[in-house]
C-alpha positions as CSV (number, residue, x, y, z in Angstrom):
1,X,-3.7,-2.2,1.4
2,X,-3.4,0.7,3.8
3,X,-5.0,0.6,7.5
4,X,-7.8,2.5,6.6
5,X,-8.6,0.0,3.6
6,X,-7.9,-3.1,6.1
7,X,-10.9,-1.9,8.8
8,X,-13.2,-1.0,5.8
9,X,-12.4,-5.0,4.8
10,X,-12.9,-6.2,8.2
11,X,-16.1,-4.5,8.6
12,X,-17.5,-5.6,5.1
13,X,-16.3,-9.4,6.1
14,X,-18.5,-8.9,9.3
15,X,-21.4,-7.4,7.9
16,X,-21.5,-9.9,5.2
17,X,-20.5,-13.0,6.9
18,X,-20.5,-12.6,10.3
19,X,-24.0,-12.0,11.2
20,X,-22.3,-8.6,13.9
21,X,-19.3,-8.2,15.6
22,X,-18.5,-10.5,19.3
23,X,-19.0,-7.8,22.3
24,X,-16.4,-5.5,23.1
25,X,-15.4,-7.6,25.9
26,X,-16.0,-10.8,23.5
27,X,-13.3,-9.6,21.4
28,X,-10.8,-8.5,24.0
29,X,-10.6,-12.1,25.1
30,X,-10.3,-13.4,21.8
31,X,-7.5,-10.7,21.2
32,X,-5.9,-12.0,24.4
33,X,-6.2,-15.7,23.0
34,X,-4.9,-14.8,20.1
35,X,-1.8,-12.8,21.4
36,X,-1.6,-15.7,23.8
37,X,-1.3,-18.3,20.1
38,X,1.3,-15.8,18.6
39,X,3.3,-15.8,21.8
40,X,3.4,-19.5,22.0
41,X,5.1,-19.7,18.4
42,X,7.7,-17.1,19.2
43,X,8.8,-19.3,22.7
44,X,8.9,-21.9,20.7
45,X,10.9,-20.5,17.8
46,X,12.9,-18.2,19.3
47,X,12.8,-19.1,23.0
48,X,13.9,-22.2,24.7
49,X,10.7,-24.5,24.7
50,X,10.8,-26.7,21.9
51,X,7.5,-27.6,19.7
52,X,5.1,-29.8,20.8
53,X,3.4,-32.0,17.8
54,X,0.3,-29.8,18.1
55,X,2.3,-26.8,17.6
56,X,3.8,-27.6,14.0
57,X,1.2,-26.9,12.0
58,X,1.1,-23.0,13.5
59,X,1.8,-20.4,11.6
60,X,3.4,-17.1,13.0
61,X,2.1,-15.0,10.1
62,X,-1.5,-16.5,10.0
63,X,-1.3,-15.8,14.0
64,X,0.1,-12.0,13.7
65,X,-3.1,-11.6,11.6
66,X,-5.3,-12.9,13.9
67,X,-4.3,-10.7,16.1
68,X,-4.8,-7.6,13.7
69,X,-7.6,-8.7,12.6
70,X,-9.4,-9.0,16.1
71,X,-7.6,-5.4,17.2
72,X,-9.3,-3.9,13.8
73,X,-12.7,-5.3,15.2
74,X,-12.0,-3.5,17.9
75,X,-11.1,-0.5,16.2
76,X,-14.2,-0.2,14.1
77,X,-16.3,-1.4,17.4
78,X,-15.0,1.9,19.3
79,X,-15.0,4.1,16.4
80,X,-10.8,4.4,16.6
81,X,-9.2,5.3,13.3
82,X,-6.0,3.4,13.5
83,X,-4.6,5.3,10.5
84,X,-4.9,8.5,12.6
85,X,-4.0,6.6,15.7
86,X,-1.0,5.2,14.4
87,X,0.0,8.8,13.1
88,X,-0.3,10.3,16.4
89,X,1.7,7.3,18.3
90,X,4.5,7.4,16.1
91,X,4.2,11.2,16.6
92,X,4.5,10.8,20.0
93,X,7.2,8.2,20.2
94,X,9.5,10.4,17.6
95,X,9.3,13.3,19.9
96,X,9.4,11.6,23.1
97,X,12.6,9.0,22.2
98,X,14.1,11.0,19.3
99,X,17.8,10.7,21.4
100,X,16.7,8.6,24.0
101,X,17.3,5.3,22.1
102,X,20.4,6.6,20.4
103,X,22.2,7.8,23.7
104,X,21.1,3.9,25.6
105,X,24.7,2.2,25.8
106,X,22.7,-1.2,26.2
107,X,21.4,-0.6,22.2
108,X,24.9,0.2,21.0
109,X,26.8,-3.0,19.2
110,X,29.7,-4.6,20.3
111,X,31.4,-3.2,17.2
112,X,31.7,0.0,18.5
């Protein structure tokens, strides 16, 4: 499924489910929530705070989605193509760090 084909889903699922999108600012707090859900599972798996028995039946993927799925609302909300977007921001981020990354000593592996 491209981006493209993923906001054209979202929209449908809201138009035929949903009743209408949350509010802008609706959805930017439930965007924050959700980041907020995501970021709980990564301290937990990958920092130093251990699960709680509430947090075991979480699911990184399912909370990644969330997240996409709320910043697609957005998207189609604002009228942002985040195919083209996208695009453009890697774009940018070639041109802007295409040595910059390469030439940071604190990237390079102990290997070497």
């Amino acid at each position: 499924m491209t981006i493209e084909q993923a906001q054209q889903e979202v929209d449908n699922w809201i138009k035929t489910y949903g009743v209408r999108y949350f509010s802008e600012l609706t959805n930017l707090a439930i965007l924050t929530e959700e980041v907020g859900e995501m970021a709980r599972i990564m301290a937990r798996t990958y920092g130093d705070q251990s699960f709680k028995k509430s947090d075991l039946d979480k699911n990184l993927a399912d909370e990644m989605a969330d997240v996409l799925w709320v910043l697609m609302c957005l998207a189609n909300q604002t009228g942002v193509d985040l195919t083209e977007a996208f695009q453009k921001n890697l774009e940018k981020k070639t041109k802007r760090d295409a040595t910059r990354h390469l030439e940071n000593e604190k990237l390079k592996s102990n290997d070497e």
